[in-house]
C-alpha positions as CSV (number, residue, x, y, z in Angstrom):
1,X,123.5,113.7,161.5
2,X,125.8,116.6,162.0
3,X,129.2,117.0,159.7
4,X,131.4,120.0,159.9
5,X,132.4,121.6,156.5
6,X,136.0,123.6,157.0
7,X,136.2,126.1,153.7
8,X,137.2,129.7,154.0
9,X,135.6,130.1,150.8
10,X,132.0,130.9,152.0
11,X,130.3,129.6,148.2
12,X,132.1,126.4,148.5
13,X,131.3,125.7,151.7
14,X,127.6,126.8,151.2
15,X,127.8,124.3,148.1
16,X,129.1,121.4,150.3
17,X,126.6,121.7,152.5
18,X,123.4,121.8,149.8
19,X,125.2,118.3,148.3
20,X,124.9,117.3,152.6
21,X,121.4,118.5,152.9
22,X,120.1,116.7,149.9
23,X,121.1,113.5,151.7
24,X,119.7,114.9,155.1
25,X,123.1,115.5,156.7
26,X,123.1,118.5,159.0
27,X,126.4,120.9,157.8
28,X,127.6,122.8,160.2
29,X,130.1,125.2,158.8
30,X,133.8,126.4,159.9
31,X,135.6,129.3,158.4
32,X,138.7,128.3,159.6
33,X,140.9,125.5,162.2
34,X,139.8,127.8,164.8
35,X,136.3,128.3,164.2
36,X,136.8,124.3,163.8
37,X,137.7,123.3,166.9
38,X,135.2,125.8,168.2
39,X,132.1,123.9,166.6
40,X,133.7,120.7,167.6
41,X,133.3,122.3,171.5
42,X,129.7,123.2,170.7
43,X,128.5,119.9,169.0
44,X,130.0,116.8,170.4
45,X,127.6,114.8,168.0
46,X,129.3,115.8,165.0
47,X,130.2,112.5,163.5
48,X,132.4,113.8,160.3
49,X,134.7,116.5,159.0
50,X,135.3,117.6,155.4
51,X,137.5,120.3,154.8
52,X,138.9,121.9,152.2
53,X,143.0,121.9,152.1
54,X,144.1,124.9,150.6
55,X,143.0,127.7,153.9
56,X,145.1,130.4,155.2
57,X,147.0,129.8,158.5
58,X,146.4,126.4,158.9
59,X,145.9,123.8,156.5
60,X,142.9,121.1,156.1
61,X,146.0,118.3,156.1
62,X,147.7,120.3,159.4
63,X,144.3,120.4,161.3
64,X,143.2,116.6,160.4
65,X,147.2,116.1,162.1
66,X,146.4,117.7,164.8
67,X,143.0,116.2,165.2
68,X,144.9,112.6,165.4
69,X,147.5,114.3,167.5
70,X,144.3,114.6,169.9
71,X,143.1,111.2,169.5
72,X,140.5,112.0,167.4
73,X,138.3,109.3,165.4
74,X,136.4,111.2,163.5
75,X,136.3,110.8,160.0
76,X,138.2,113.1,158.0
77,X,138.0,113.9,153.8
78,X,140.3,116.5,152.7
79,X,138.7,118.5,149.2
80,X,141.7,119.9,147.3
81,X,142.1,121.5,143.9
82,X,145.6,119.3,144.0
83,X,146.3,115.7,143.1
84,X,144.3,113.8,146.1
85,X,146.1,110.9,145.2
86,X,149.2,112.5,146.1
87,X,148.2,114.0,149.1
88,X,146.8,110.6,150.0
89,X,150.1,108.8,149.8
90,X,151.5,112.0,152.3
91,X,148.9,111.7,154.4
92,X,147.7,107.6,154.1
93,X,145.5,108.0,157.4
94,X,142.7,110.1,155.6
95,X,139.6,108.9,155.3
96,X,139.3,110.0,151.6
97,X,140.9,113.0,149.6
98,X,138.5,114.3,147.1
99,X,139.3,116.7,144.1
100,X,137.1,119.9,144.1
101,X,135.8,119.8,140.7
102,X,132.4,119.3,139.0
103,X,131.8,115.8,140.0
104,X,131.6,116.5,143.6
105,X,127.8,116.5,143.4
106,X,128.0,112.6,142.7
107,X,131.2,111.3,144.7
108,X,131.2,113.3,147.4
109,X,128.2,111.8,148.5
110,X,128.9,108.5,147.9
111,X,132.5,109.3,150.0
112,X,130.6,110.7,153.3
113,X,128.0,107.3,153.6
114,X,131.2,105.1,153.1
115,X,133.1,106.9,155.3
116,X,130.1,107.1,157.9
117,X,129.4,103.5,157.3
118,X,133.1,102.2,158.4
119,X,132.7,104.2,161.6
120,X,129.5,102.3,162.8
C-alpha cells in the first residue's frame, strides 16, 4: 500500500518511511506541495498522506486545505514540532496531528492502520 510522506527535510522523511516499511507500507516521498500533487498525478493508488507542517512555501495544514478544497478523501496526519492538539482544534478535519519527537516509532504506526482502517 502506497502513502505519500511530505518533509523537506530529506532525514525525516527517509525516517518516516523506514517506520512505513517496517509495517510493509510503500512511502513514496514529496519534497514539497508541488512535488506532492505531482506524486498524487503519478500514483492514483496512494491511499494516505503524512506530512510534515513546518515546509517552506506552503504549509502541511495549507496543502491538506487545499486537498479538501479539491474534494479529496484521503487521509491526512500532519507531523509538527508544535502543539498538535492545538493545531487540531484549528484544523478539526485532520485525520490525526502527530508531534515529531522520539515516540514516533510507536504512535505513528499505530496512527496510519487507524487512520487506514476508518477509510475501508
Amino acid at each position: 500500500m502506497k502513502i505519500l510522506v511530505v518533509d523537506d527535510d530529506a532525514l525525516a522523511a527517509e525516517m518516516v518511511c523506514a517506520i512505513l516499511e517496517h509495517d510493509n507500507y510503500q512511502g513514496i516521498v514529496a519534497e514539497n506541495v508541488v512535488e506532492a500533487f505531482e506524486c498524487l498525478q503519478q500514483h492514483p493508488d496512494i491511499k494516505l498522506i503524512i506530512s510534515d507542517m513546518n515546509m517552506p512555501l506552503i504549509s502541511g495544514i495549507d496543502f491538506f486545505r487545499e486537498l479538501k478544497a479539491q474534494q479529496s478523501e484521503l487521509p491526512f496526519i500532519l507531523l509538527t514540532g508544535d502543539n498538535p492538539a492545538t493545531l487540531l482544534e484549528v484544523e478539526p478535519a485532520l485525520s490525526h496531528c502527530l508531534a515529531k519527537d522520539f515516540a514516533l516509532t510507536e504512535t505513528l504506526p499505530e496512527l496510519v492502520a487507524e487512520a487506514l482502517t476508518s477509510v475501508n
